[in-house]
N, C-alpha and C positions, 0 to 999 in steps of 0.2 A: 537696787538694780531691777527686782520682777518691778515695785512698783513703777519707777523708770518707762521698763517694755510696756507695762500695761498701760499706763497712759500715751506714749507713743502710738498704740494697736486703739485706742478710742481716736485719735488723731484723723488716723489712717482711713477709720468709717466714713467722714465726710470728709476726704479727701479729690483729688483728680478720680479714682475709683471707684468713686461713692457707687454709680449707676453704668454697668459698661455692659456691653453685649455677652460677657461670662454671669452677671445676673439670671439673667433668661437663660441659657444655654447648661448651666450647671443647676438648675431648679427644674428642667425639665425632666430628668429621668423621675423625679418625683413625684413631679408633677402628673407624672401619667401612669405612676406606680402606684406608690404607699400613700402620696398625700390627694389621689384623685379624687378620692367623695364616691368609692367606688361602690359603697353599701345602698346609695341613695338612689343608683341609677337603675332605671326597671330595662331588663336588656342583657346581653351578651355582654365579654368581651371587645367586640367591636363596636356596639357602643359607647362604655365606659372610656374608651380610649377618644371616641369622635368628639365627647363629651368635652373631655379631658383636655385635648387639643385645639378645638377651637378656646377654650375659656387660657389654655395659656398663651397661644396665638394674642387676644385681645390684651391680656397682661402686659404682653411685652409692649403692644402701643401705649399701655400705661407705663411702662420702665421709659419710653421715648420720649411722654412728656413730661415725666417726669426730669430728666436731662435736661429739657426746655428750661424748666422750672429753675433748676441750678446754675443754670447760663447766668440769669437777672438776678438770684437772691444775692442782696449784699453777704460780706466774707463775715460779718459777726454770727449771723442769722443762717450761715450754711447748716451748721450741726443740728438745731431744731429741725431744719426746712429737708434735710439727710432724713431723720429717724420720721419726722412725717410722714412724707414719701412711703416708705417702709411701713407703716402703720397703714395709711390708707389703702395700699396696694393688698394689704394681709386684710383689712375688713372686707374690700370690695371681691375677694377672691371665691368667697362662696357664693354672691350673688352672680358673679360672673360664671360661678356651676352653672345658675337657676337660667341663666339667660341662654349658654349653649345650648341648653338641653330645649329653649324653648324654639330657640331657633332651627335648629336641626328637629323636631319635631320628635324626640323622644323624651319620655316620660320622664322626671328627676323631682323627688321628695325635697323639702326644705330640711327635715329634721329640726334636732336643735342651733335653731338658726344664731343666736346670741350666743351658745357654748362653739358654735364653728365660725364664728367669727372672731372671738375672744383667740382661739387655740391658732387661727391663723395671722391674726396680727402678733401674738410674743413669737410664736415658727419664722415668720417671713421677717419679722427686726433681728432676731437671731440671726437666722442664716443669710439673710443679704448681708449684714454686717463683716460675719466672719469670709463671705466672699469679696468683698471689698477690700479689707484687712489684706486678704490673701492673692489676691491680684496686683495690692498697690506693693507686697511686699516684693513680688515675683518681678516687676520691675523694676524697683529699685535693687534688687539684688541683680537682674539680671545684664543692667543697665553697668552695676561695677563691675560685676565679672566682667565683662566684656571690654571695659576701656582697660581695666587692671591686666587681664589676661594680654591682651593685643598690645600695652607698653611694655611687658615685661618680653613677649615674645619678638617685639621688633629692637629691644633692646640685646636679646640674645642674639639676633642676626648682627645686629651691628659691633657687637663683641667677637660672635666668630668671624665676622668679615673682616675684623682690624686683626684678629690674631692669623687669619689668611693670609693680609694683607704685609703682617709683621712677617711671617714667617718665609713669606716670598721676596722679600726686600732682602733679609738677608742674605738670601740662598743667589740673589742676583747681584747684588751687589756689594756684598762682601766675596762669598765662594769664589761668584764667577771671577771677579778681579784679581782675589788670591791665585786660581788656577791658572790666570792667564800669566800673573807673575812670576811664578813657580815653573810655571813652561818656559819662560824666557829665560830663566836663572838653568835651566835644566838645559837648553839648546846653548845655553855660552858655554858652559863647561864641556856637552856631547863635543860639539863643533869646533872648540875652539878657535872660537872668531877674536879676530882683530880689533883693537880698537875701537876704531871708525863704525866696521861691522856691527859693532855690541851697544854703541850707540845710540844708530838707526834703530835697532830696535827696540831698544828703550821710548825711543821717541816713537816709535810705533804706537806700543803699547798705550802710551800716556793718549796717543792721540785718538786711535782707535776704541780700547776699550775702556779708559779710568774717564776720558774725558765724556763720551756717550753717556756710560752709567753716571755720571757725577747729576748729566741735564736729567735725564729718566727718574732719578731719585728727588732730584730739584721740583719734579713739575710732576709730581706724583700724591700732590699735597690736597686733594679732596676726595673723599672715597665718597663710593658709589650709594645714590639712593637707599635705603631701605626700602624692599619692595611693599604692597599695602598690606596691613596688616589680617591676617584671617580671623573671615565672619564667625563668630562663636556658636560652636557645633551644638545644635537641641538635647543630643544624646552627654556629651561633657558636661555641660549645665544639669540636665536630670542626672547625674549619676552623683554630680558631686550634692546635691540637693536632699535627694534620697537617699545617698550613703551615710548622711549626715542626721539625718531625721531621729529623732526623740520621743521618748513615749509622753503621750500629753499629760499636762499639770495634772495630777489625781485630783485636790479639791476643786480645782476652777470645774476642770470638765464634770468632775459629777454633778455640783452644783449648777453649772446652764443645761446638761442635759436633765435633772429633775426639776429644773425651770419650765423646762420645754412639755414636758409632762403633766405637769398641774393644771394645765386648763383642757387638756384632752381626758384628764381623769373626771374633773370635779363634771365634766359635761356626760361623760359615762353613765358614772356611780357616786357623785355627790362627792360632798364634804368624807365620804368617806373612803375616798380613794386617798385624802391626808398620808392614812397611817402606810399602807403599801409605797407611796411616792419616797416618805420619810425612811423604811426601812430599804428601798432602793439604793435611796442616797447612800446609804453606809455600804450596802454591797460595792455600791461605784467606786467610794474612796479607797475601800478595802483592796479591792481585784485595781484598783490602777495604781497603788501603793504598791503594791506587788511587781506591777509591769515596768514599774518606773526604775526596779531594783537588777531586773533579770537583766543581762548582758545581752544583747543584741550583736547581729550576724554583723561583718564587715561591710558584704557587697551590697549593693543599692538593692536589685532585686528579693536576693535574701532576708534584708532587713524590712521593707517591706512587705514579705509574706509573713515574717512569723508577726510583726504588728496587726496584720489583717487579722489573720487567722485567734492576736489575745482578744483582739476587740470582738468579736466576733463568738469566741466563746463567753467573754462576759456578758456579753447583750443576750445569750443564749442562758446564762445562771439567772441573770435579772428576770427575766420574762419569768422564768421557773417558780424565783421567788415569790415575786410580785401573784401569780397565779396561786402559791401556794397561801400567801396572806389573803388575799381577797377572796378564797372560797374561808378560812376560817370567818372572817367576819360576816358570809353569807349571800355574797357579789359574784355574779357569774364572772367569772374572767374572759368575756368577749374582747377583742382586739388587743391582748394585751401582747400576743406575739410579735406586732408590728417591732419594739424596742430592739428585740434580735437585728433586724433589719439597721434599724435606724443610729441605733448606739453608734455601731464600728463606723459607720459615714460619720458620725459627728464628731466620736472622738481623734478619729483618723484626719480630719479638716483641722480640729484644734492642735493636734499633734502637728500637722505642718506648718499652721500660722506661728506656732509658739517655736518650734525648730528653726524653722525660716526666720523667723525674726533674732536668735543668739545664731544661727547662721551668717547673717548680712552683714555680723560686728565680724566676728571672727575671722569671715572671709576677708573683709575690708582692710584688718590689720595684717592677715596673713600675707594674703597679696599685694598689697603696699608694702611690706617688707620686703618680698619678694621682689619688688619691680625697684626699690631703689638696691637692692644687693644687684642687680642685675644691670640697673645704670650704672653704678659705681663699676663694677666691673669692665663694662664696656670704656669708660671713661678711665681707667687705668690700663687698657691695653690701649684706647685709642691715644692718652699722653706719651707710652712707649713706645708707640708708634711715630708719633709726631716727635718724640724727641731723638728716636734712631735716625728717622728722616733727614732732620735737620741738621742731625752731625754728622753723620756718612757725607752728606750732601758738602756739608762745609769742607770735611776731611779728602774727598775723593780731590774734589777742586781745587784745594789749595794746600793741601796737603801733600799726599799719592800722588799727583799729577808735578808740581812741584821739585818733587822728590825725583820721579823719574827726568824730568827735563834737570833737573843737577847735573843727577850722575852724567845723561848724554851728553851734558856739558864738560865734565869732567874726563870724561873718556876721549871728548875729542879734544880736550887739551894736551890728552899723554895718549898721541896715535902709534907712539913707537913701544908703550906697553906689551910684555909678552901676555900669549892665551891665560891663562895659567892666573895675572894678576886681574886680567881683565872678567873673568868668572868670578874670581874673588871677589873683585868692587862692584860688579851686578848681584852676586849673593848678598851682601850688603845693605846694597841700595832696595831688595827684595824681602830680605828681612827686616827692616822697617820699617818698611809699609806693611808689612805683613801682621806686624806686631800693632801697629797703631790702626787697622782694622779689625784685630780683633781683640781687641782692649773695650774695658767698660765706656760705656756712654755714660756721659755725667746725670746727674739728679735733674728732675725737669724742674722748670720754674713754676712758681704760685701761682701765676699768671696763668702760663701754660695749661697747668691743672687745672683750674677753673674753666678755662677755655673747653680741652675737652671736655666737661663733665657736662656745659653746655649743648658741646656736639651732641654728643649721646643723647641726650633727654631729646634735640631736635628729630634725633633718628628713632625716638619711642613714639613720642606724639606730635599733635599740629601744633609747633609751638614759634611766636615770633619773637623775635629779641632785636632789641635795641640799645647799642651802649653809646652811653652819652661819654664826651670828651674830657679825658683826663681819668676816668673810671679804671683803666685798664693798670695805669702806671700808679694806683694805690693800693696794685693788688700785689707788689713786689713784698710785704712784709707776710711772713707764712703764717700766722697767726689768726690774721685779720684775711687772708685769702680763703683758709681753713673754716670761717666763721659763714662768709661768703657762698662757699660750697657747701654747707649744711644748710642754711638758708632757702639755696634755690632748690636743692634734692627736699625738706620736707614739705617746700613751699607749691612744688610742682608736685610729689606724690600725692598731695590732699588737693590740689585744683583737679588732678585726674579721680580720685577715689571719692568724692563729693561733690564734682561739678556735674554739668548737662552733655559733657562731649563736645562743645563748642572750641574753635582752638587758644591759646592761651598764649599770652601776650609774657613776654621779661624784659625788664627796661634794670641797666645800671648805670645808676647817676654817680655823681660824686658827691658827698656829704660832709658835713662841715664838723670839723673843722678840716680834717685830712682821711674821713671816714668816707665807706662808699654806701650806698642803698640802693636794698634791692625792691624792686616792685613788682608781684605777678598779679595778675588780673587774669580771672577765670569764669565761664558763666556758671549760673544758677542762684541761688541766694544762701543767703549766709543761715537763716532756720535750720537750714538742712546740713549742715556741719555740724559734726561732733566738739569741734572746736568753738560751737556760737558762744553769742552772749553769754559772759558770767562763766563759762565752760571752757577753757582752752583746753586744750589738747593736750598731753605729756610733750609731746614736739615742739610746740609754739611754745610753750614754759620754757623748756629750757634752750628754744632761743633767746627770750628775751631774758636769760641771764646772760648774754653775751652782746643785747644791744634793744633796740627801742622798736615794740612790737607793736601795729597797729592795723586791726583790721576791720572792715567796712563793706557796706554793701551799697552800691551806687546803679539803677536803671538796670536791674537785674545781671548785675557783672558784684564779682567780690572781688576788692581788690587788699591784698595781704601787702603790708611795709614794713621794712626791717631797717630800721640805720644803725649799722656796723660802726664805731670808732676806731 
């Protein structure tokens, strides 16, 4: 698995992020700080910065064509034509000192021009890379969050709108018809009315209020929009990011940080800055072997202070160290404090490329569970829904209604009945309807079911469907409808948790011999599934133990197919 991440995170170097305007903008503060050339310039502070600014000013017009440059490299030749880039940008950086300084007319030494050029080509591969890495990581996380966040949220609305919706149905058209029955059975026996009289009202009743409710219930059969889903919040996204953060790999980071050090030492103090680099290295592994073990705060903020604050003091032991070796072997320890500085940015970048990246899995499994617990669910209140519908609907109609025009039937057959009988045969007629609305509703069909479960995902995301003729009537055997509905919820979870956002297409066909298939077509390419080539997913495996699994990438659309028997 690390090796897995790690080659992923070299992926990501020449990727769409190789060169983006976070380059320039997160090298700045260095740029004008610790990595200025500040020893070199004859001048204040306000120099040192004019210096500093113009030559990172011209860099970025090198990050600009450099992007030119990336546009035209063929896709084999990107990774070299990446790390080039980066190499050249880090040679040309100290002569682009010599040339501010020359332009702005203030005085700037060469130094050792080959050790400051060496120190700024492996600096500037290093850390463009790990910003690359870390930009392209920030949106493809922030890209799932936000499609996974926004179906799981609009599928909750349309869970609570169908249990709304369930629980107002009943109340209107069970209660209120019960009520109203229940008042007629109460006014025959108060009153004791006549035959005739007890009739009429009956037929009132069927007419006024079973037969209304029966249409209202009838034609109640699409619920309302979900409204558009909300934009994902900067502060939710940093908190879960940062809540999540991890102390970085101890050997990787010691080792690229005493990578990063070796050409700024050997230009110092020679070959013999070796031994202090090397006994660095072990303080590195040692103090983030430690960091790696200590419990970390809950809250986002929290936990990144006490992360600041270890890096921070280790880069303060290092400096220490390294000071205390390098006066034993007889080496002034000029600039060796910058590390203090530099460590906790380094290790604190590597800590979130490497958090962020077991981040992005875990989020994408989390919340894709999340979003189909939450389709299903919607999709099981909206079938009780649609299948309370359907029965009240049928039952008020041809039932309840029915039932009362009987009885006024029957009552006006026998007008010479006394009060007395006539409350009797409307209690009756009122306790069975009474009873057959509020009896269970039968089990919904397979059909049914798969139907909603369609509804819902429509109300999570942009989603088209198309069912082809005869699809629907081989969805009667529950088995094979069951199969069906696991199909489109993993088929549609992973079009949303690894596609572009684009909307996504469901087609069901009929399949042969009396089997049906499902087909979703979602954008992006198939690379970027967990499920690609040679890789299926725990999901896709164990669909195709239940039928024939086949997926593809066509004109930048992946289309996934499954034929159910």
């Amino acid at each position: 698995m690390a090796w897995a991440n790690f080659r992923r995170s070299l992926a990501r170097v020449h990727g769409p992020a190789a060169i983006t305007w976070w380059s320039w903008l997160i090298t700045l503060p260095f740029a004008l700080t610790v990595m200025s050339g500040q020893q070199y310039v004859t001048g204040g502070p306000a120099a040192v910065l004019a210096v500093a600014g113009l030559q990172h000013a011209i860099l970025g017009g090198m990050l600009l064509a450099g992007v030119a440059v990336l546009r035209v490299a063929p896709a084999r030749g990107r990774a070299l034509a990446v790390l080039a880039i980066y190499a050249v940008i880090g040679a040309a950086r100290p002569l682009l000192f010599l040339e501010a300084g020359g332009l702005l007319g203030i005085p700037v030494e060469a130094g050792d021009l080959a050790g400051r050029i060496a120190i700024n080509v492996v600096s500037l591969v290093v850390v463009l890379s790990l910003i690359a890495i870390g930009v392209d990581l920030v949106r493809e996380h922030r890209g799932v969050f936000r499609r996974l966040r926004a179906a799981q949220r609009a599928s909750e609305h349309d869970a609570a709108r169908a249990a709304e919706r369930l629980q107002t149905l009943r109340s209107t058209a069970v209660d209120g018809v019960v009520a109203a029955l229940e008042a007629a059975a109460d006014a025959a026996a108060t009153n004791r009315m006549q035959a005739p009289e007890a009739a009429r009202l009956l037929r009132a009743v069927a007419e006024d209020v079973v037969r209304p409710a029966s249409h209202r219930v009838f034609d109640d059969g699409d619920p309302d929009p979900a409204p558009e889903p909300d934009v994902l919040r900067r502060r939710e996204w940093s908190a879960a990011v940062i809540g999540g953060m991890r102390a970085a790999p101890p050997l990787l980071t010691a080792a690229l940080f005493s990578l990063l050090v070796v050409p700024y030492g050997i230009t110092l103090f020679g070959t013999e800055s070796l031994l202090p680099v090397a006994v660095g290295l072990l303080v590195l592994v040692a103090a983030n072997a430690i960091i790696a073990r200590l419990p970390l705060p809950r809250g986002a903020a929290p936990r990144l202070i006490v992360l600041v604050v270890l890096y921070v003091a280790t880069g303060v032991v290092l400096s220490i160290v390294d000071t205390g070796v390098l006066l034993l072997i007889g080496a002034v320890p000029d600039s060796v404090w910058f590390q203090a500085v530099m460590y906790p940015i380094i290790a604190l970048g590597i800590a979130f490329v490497a958090s962020l990246t077991t981040r992005l899995r875990l989020d994408q499994a989390e919340l894709e569970t999340a979003v189909q617990a939450s389709v299903a669910a919607a999709a099981r209140i909206r079938a009780d829904y649609e299948r309370e519908r359907g029965s009240l609907a049928r039952l008020l109609h041809a039932g309840v209604q029915s039932e009362l025009i009987a009885g006024a039937l029957a009552l006006t057959a026998a007008p010479d009945a006394d009060p007395a009988q006539t409350a009797e045969r409307i209690a009756e007629v009122v306790d069975r309807a009474r009873t057959a609305l509020r009896g269970s509703s039968p089990e919904p069909e397979p059909a049914g079911q798969v139907r909603a479960l369609i509804d819902s995902w429509s109300s999570a995301i942009r989603l088209h469907v198309r069912v082809a003729e005869g699809a629907w009537d081989r969805l009667g055997d529950p088995a094979r409808a069951e199969a069906v509905a696991d199909t489109i919820s993993e088929g549609l979870a992973n079009a949303v948790r690894h596609g572009n956002g684009a909307p996504v297409r469901l087609e069901l066909r009929a399949g042969d011999p009396n089997g049906v298939r499902v087909v979703i077509v979602s954008g992006g390419t198939l690379g970027a599934r967990e499920y690609g080539a040679g890789h299926p997913g725990i999901g896709l495996r164990q669909l195709s133990e239940r039928g024939t699994v086949a997926l593809r990438e066509r004109a930048g659309r992946v289309e996934l197919a499954v034929a159910i028997p």
